[in-house]
The first five atom37 places (N, CA, C, CB, O) and aatype in JSON, in Angstrom:
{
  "aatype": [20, 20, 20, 20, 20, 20, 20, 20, 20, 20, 20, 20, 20, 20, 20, 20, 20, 20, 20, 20, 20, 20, 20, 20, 20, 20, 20, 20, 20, 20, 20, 20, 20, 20, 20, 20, 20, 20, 20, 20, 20, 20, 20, 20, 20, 20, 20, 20, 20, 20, 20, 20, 20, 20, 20, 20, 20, 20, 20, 20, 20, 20, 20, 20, 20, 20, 20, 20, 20, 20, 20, 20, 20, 20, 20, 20, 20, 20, 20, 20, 20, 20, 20, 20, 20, 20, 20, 20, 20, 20, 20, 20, 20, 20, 20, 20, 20, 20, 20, 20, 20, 20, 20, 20, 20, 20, 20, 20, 20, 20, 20, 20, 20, 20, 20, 20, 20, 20, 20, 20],
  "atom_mask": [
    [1, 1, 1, 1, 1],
    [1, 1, 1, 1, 1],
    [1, 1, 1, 1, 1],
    [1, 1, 1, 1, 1],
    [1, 1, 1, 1, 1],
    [1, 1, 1, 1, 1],
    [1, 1, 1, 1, 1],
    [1, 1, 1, 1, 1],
    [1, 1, 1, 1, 1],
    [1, 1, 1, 1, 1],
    [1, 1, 1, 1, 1],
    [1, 1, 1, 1, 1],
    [1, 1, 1, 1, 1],
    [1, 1, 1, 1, 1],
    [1, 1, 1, 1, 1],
    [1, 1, 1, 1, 1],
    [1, 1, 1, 1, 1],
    [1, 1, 1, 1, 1],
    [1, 1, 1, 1, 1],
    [1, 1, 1, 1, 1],
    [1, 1, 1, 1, 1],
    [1, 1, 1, 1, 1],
    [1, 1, 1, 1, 1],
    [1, 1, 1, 1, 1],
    [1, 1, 1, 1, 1],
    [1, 1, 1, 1, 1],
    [1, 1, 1, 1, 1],
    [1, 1, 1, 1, 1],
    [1, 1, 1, 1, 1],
    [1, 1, 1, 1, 1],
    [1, 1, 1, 1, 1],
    [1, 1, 1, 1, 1],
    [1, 1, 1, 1, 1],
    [1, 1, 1, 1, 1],
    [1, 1, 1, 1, 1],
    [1, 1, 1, 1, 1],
    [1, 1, 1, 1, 1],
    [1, 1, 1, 1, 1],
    [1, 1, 1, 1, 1],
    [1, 1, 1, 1, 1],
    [1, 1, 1, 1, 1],
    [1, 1, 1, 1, 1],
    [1, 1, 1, 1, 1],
    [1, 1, 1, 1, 1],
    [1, 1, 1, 1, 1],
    [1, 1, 1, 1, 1],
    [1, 1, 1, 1, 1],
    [1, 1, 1, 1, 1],
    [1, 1, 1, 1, 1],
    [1, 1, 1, 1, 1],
    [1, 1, 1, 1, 1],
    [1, 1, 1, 1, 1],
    [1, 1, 1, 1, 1],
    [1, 1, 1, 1, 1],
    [1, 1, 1, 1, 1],
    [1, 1, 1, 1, 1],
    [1, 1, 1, 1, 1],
    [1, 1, 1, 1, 1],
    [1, 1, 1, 1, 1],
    [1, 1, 1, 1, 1],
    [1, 1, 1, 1, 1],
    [1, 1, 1, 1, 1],
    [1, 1, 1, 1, 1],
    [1, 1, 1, 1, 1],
    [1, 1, 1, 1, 1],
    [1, 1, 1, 1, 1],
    [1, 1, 1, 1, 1],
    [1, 1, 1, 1, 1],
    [1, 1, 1, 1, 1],
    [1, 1, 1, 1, 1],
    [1, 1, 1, 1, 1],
    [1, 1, 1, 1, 1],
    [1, 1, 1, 1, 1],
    [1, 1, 1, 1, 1],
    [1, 1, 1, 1, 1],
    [1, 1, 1, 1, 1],
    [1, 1, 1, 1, 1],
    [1, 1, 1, 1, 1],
    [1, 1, 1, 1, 1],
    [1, 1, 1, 1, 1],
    [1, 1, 1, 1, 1],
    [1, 1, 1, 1, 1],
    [1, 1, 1, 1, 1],
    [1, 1, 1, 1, 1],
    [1, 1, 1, 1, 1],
    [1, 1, 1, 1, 1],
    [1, 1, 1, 1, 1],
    [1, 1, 1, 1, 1],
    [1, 1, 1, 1, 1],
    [1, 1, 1, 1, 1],
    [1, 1, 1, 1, 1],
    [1, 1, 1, 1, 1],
    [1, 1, 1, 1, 1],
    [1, 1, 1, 1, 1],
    [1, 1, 1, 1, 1],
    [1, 1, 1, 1, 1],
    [1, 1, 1, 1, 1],
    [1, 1, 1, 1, 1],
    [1, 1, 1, 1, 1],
    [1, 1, 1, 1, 1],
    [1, 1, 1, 1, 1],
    [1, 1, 1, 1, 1],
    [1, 1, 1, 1, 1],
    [1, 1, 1, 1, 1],
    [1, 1, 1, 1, 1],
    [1, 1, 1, 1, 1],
    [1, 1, 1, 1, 1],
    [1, 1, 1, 1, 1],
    [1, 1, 1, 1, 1],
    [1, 1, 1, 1, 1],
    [1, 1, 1, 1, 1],
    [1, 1, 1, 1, 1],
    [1, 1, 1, 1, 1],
    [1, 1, 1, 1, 1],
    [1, 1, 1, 1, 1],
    [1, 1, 1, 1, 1],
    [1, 1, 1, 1, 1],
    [1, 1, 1, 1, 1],
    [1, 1, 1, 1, 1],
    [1, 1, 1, 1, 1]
  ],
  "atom_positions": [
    [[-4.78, 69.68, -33.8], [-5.22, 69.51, -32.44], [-4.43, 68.36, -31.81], [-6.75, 69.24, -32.38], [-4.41, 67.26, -32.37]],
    [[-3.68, 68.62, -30.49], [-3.09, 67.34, -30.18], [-4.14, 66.5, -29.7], [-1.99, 67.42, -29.21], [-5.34, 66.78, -29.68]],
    [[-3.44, 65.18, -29.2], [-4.4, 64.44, -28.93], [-4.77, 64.17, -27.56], [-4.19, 63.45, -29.51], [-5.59, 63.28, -27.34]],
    [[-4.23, 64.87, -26.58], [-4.87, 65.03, -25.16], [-6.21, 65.71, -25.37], [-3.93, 65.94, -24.12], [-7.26, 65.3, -24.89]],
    [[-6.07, 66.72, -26.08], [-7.1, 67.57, -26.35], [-8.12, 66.86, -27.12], [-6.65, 68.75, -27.01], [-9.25, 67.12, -26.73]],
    [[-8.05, 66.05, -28.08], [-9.3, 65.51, -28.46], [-9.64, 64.67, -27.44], [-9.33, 64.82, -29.74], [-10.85, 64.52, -27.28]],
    [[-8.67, 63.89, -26.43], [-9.33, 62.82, -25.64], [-10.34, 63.4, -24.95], [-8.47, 62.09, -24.71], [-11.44, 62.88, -24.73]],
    [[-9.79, 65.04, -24.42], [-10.51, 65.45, -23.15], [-12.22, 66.1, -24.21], [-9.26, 67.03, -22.0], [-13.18, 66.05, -23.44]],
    [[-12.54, 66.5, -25.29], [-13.6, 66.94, -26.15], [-14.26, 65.58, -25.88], [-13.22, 67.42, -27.79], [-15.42, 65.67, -25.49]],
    [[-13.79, 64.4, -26.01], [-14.26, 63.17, -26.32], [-14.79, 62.75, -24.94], [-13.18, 62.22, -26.98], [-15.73, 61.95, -24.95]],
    [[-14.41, 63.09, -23.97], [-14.78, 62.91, -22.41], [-15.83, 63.59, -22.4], [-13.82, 63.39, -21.28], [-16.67, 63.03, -21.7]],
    [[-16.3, 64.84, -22.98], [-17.05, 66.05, -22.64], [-18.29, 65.46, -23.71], [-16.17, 67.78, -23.01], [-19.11, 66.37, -23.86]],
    [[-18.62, 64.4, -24.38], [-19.3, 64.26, -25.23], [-20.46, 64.2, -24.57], [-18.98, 63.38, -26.01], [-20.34, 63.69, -23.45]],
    [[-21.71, 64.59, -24.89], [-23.11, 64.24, -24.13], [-23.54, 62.87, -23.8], [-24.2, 64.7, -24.9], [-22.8, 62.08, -24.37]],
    [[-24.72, 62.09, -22.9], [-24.78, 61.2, -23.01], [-26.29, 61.03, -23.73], [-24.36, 60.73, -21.91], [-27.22, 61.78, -23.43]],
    [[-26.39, 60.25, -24.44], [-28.07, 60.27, -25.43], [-29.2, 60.01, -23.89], [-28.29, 58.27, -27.08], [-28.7, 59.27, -23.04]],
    [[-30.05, 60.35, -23.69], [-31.48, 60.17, -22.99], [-31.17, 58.95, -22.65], [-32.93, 60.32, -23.83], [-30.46, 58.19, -23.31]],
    [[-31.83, 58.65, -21.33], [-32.09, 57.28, -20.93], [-33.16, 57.01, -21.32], [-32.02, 56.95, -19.68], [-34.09, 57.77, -21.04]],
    [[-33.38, 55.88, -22.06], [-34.63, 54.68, -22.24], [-35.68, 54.7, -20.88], [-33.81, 52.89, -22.34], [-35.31, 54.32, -19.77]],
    [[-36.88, 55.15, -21.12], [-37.8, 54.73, -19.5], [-37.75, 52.66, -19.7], [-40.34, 55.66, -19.6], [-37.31, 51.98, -20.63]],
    [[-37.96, 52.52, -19.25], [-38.17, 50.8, -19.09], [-39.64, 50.71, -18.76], [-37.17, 49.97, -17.71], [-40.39, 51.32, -17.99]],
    [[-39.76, 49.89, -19.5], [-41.16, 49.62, -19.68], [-41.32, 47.97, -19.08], [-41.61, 49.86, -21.42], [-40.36, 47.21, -19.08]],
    [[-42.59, 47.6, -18.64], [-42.91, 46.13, -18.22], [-42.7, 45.14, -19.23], [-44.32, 45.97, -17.81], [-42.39, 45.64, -20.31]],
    [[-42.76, 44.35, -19.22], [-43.12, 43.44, -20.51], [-43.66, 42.53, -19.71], [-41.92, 42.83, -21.58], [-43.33, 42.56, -18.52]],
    [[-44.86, 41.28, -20.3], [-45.38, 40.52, -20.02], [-44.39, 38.72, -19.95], [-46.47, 40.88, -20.88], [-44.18, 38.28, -21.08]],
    [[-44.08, 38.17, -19.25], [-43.21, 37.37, -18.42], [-43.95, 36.15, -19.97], [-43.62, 37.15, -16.15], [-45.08, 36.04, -20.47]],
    [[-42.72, 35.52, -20.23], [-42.77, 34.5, -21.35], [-42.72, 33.31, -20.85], [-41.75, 34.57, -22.32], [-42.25, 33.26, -19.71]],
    [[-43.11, 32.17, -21.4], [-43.29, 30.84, -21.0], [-42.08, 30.67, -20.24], [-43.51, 29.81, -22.13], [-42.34, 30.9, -19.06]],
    [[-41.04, 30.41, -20.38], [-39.75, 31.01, -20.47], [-39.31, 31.24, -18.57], [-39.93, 32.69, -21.57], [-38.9, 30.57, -17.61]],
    [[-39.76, 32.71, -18.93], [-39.38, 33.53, -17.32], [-40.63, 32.91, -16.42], [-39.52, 35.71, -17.36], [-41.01, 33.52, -15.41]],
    [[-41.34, 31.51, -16.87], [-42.64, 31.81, -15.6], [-42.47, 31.47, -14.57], [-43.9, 31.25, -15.65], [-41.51, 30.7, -14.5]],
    [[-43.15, 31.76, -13.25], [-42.23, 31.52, -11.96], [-42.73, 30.01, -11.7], [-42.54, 32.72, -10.48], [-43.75, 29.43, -12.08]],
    [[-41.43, 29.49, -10.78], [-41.24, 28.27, -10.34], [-42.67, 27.83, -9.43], [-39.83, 28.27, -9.51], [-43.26, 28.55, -8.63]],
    [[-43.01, 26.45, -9.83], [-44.37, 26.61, -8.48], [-43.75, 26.28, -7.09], [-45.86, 25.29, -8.66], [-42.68, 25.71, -6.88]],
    [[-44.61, 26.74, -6.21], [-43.79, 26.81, -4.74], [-42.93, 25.73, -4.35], [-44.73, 26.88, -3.57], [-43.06, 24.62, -4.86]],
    [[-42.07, 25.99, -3.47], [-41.44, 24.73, -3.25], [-40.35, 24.38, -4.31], [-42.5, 23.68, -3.23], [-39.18, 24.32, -3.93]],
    [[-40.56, 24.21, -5.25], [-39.53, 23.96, -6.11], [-38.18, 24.67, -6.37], [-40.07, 23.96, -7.09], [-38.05, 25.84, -6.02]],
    [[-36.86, 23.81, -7.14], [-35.9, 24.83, -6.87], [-35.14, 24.56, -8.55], [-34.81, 24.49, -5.22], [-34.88, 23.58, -9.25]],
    [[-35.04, 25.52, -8.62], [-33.74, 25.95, -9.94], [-33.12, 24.71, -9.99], [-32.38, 27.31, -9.57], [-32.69, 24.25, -8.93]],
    [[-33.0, 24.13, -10.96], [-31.89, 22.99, -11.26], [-30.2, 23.23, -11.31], [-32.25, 22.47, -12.68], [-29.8, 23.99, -12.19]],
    [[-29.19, 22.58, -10.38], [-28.0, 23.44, -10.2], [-27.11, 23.11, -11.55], [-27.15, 23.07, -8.69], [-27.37, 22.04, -12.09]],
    [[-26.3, 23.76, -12.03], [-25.51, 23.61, -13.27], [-24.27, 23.34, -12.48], [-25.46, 24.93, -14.4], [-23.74, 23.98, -11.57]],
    [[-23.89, 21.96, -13.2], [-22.66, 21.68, -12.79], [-21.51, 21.56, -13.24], [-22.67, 20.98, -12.43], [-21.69, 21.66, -14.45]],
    [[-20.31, 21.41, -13.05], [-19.4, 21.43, -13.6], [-19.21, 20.09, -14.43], [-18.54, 21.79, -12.76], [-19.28, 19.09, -13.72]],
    [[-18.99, 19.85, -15.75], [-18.75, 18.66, -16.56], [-17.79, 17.87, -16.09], [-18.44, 18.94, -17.82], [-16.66, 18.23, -15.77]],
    [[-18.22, 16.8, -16.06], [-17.48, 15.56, -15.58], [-16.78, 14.86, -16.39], [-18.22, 14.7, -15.09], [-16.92, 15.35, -17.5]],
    [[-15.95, 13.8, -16.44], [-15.48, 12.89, -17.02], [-16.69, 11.99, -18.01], [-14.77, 12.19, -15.93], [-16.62, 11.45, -19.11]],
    [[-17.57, 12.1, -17.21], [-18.53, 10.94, -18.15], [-18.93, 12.12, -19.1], [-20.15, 9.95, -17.23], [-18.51, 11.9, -20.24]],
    [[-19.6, 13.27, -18.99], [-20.14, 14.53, -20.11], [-18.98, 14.05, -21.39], [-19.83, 16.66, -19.35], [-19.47, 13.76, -22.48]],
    [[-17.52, 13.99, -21.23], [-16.99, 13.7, -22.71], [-16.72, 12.85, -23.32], [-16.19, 14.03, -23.0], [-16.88, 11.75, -22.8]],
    [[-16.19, 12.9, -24.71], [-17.03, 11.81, -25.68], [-15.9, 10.91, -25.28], [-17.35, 12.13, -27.6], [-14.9, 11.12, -24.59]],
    [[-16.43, 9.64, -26.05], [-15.83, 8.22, -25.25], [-13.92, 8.63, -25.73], [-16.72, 6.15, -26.26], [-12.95, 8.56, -24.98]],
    [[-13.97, 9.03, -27.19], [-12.46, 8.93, -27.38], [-11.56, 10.5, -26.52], [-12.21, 8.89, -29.39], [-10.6, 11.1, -27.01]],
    [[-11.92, 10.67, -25.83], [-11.33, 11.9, -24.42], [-10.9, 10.95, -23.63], [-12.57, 13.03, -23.41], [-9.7, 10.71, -23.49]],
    [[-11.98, 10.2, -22.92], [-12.13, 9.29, -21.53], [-10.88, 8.71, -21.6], [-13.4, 8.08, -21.42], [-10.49, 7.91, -22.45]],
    [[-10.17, 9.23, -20.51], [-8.98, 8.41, -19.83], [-9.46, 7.05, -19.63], [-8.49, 9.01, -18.37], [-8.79, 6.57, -20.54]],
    [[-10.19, 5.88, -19.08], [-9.88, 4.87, -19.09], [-10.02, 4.15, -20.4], [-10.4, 4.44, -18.16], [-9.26, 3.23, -20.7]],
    [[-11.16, 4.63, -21.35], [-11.25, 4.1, -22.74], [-9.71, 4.51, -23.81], [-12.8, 4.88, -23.4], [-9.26, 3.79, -24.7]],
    [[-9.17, 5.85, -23.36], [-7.94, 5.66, -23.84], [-6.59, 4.99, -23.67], [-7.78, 6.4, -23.87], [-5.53, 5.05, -24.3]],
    [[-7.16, 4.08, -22.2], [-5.88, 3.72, -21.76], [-6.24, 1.87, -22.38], [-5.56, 4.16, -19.72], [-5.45, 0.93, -22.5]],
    [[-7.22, 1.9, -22.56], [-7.99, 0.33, -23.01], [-7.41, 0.54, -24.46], [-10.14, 0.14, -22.91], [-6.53, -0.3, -24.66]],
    [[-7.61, 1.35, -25.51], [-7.27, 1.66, -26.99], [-5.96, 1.71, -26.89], [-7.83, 2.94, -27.66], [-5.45, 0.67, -27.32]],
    [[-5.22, 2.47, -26.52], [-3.87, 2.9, -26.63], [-2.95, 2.64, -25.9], [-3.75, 3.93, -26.67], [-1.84, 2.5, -26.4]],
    [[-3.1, 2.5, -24.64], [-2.5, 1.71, -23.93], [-1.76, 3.53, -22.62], [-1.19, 0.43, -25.21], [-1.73, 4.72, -22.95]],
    [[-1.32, 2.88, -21.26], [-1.11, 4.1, -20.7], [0.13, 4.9, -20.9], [-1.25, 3.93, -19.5], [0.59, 5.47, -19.91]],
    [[0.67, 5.0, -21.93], [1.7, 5.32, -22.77], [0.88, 6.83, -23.62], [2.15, 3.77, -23.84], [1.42, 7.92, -23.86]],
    [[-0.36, 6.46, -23.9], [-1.04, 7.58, -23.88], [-1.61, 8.57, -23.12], [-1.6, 7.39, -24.26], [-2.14, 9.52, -23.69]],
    [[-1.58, 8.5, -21.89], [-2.11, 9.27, -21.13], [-1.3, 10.04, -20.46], [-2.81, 8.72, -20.46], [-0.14, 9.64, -20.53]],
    [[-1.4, 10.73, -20.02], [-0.55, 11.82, -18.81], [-1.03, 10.92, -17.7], [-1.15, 13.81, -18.58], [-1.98, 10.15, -17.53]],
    [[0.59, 11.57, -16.62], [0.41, 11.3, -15.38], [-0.44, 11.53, -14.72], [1.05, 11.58, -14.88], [-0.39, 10.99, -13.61]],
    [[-1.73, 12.5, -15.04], [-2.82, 13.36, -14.21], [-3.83, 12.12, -14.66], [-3.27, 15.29, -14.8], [-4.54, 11.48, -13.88]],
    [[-3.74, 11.94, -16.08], [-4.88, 10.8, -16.67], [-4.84, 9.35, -15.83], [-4.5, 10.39, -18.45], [-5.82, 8.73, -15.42]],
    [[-3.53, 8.99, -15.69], [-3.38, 7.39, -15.12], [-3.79, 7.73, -13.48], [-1.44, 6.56, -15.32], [-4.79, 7.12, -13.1]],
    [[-3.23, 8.51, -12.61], [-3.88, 9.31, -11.08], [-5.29, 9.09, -11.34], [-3.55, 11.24, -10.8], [-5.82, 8.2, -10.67]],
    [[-6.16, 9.85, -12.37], [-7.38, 9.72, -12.12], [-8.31, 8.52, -12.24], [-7.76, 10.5, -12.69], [-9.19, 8.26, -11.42]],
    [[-7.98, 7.7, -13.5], [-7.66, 6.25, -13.23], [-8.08, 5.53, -11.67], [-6.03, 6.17, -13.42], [-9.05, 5.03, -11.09]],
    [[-6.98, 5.79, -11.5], [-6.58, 5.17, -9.87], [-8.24, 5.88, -8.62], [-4.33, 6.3, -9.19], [-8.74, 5.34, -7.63]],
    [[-8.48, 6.84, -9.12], [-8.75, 7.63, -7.59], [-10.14, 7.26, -8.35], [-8.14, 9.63, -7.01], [-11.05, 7.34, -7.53]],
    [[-10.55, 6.93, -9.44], [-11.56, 6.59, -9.95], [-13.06, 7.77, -9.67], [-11.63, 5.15, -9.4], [-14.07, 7.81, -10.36]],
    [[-12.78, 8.5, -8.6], [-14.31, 9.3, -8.87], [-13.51, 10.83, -8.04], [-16.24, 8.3, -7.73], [-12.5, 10.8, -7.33]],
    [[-14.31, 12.03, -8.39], [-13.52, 13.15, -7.97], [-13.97, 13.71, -6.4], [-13.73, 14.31, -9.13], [-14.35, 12.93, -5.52]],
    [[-13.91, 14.56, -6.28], [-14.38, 15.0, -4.72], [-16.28, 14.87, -4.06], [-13.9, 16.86, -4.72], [-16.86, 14.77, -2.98]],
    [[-16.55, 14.94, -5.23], [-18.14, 14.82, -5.33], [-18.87, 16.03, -6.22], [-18.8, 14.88, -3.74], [-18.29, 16.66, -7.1]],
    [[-19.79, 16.15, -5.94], [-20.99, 17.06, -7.17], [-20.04, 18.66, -7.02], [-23.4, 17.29, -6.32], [-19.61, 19.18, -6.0]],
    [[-19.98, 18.96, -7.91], [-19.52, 20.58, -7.89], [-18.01, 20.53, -7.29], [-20.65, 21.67, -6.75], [-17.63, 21.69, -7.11]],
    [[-17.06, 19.64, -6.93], [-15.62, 20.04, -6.61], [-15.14, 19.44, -7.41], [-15.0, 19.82, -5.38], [-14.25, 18.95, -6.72]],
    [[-14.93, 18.92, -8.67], [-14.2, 18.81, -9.74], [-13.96, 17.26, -9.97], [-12.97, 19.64, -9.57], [-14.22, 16.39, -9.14]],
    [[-13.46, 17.09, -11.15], [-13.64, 15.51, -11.54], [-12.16, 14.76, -10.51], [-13.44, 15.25, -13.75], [-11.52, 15.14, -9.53]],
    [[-12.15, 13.93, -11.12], [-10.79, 12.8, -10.66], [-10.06, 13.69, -11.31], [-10.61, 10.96, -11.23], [-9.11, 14.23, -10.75]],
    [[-10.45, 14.03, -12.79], [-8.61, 14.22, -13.11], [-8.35, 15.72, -12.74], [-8.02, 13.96, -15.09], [-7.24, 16.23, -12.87]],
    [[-9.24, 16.29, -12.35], [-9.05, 17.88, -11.59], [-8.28, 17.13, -9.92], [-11.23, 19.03, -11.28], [-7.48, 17.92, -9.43]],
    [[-8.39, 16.31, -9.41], [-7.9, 16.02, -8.52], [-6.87, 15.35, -8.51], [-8.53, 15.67, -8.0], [-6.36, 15.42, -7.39]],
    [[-6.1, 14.53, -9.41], [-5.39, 14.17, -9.42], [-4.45, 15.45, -10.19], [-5.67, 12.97, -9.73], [-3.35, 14.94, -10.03]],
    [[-4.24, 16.44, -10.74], [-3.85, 17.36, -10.95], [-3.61, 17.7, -10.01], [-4.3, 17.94, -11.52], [-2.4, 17.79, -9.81]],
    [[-4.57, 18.12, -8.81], [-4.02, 18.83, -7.6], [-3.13, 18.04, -6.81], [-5.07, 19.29, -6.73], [-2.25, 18.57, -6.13]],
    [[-3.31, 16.87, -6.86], [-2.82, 16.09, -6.06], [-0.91, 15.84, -6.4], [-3.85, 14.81, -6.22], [-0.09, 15.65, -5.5]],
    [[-0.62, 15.91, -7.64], [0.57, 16.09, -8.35], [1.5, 17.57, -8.02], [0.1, 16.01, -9.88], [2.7, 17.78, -7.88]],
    [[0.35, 18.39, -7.98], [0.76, 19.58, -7.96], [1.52, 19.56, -6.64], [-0.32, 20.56, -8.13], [2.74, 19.63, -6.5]],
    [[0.27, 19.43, -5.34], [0.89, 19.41, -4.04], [2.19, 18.62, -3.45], [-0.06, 19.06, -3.34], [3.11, 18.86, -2.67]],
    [[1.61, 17.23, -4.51], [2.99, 16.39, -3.92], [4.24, 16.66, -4.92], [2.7, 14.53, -3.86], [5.28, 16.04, -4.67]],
    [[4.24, 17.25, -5.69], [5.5, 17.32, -6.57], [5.54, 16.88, -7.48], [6.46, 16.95, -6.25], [6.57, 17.3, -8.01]],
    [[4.88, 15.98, -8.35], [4.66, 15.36, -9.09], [4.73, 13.65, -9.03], [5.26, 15.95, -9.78], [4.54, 13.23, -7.89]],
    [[5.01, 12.44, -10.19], [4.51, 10.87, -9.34], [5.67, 10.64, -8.36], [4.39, 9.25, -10.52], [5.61, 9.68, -7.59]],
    [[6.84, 11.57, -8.35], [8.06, 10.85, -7.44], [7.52, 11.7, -6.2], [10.02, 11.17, -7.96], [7.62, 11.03, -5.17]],
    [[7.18, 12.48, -6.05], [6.37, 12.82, -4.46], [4.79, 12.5, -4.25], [6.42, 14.56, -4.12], [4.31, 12.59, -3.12]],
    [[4.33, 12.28, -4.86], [3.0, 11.25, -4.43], [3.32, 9.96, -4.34], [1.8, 11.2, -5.42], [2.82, 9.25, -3.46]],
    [[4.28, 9.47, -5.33], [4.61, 7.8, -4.6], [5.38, 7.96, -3.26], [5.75, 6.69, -5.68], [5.24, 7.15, -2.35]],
    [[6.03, 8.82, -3.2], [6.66, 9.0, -1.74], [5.91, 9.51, -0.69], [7.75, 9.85, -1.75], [6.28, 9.41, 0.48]],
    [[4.8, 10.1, -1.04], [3.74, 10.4, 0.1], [2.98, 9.3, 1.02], [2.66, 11.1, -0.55], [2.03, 8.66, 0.56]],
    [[3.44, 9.11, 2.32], [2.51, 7.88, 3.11], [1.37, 7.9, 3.07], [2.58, 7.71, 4.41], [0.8, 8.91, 2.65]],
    [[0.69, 6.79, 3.49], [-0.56, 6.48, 3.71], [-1.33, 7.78, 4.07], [-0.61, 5.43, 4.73], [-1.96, 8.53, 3.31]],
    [[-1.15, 7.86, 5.36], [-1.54, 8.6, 6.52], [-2.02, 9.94, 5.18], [-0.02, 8.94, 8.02], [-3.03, 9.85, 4.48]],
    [[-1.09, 10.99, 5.11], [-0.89, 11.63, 4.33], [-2.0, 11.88, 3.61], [-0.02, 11.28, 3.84], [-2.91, 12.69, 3.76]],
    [[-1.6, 10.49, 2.26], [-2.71, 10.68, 1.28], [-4.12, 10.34, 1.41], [-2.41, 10.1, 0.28], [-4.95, 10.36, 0.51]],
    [[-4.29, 10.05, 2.57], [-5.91, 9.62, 3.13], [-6.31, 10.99, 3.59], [-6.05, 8.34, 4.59], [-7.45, 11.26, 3.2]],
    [[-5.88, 11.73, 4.14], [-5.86, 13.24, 4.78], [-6.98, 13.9, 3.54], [-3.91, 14.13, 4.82], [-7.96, 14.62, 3.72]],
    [[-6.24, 13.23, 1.95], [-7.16, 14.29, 1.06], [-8.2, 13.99, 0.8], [-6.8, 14.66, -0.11], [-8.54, 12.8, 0.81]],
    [[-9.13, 15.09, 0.46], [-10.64, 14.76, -0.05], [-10.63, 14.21, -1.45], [-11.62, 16.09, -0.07], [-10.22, 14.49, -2.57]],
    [[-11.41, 13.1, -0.66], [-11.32, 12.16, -2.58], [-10.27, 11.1, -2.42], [-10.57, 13.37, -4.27], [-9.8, 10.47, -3.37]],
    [[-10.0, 10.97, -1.37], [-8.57, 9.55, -1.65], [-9.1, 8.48, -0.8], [-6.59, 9.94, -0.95], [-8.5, 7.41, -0.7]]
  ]
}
């Protein structure tokens, strides 16, 4: 049998019964919020969430900034990121490298300029 032909038998296969769905009784778990109240938002992990030997400034205190990337020493500098939910310093100083070209076009970027961004 070639094998177009089994694909197309294999297409033609039945599908088993659907399951009815049944209720189930709501667990400590699923119980509803009392009024007014709201879902706690999940956020994106920050610089402080990782452990101390990650942390760009504790690595730059240990090792000196010879260890860090250019994105690590930027974040450093800009010290906090856009705010709750738009990403840490060093997500911004990433972007910020990216846009300007890397440190020879962000040091060449004016004032004016780099005040323009969110987070500077």
């Amino acid at each position: 049998m070639s094998q177009s032909r089994e694909s197309a038998q294999l297409l033609q296969l039945p599908l088993p019964p659907a399951r009815p769905i049944t209720p189930r009784e709501p667990s400590s778990v699923e119980a509803p919020l009392p009024r007014g109240s709201r879902l706690p938002e999940r956020r994106a992990p920050t610089i402080r969430d990782w452990p101390e030997s990650e942390k760009p400034r504790e690595r730059l205190q240990r090792h000196g900034a010879q260890s860090l990337s250019d994105a690590e020493l930027i974040a450093i500098l800009l010290r906090t990121g856009e705010g709750a939910g738009k990403g840490s310093a060093l997500d911004q100083a990433r972007s910020l490298l990216v846009k300007f070209g890397g440190p020879a076009g962000l040091a060449a970027a004016g004032s004016a300029e780099l005040c323009r961004e969110p987070g500077v």
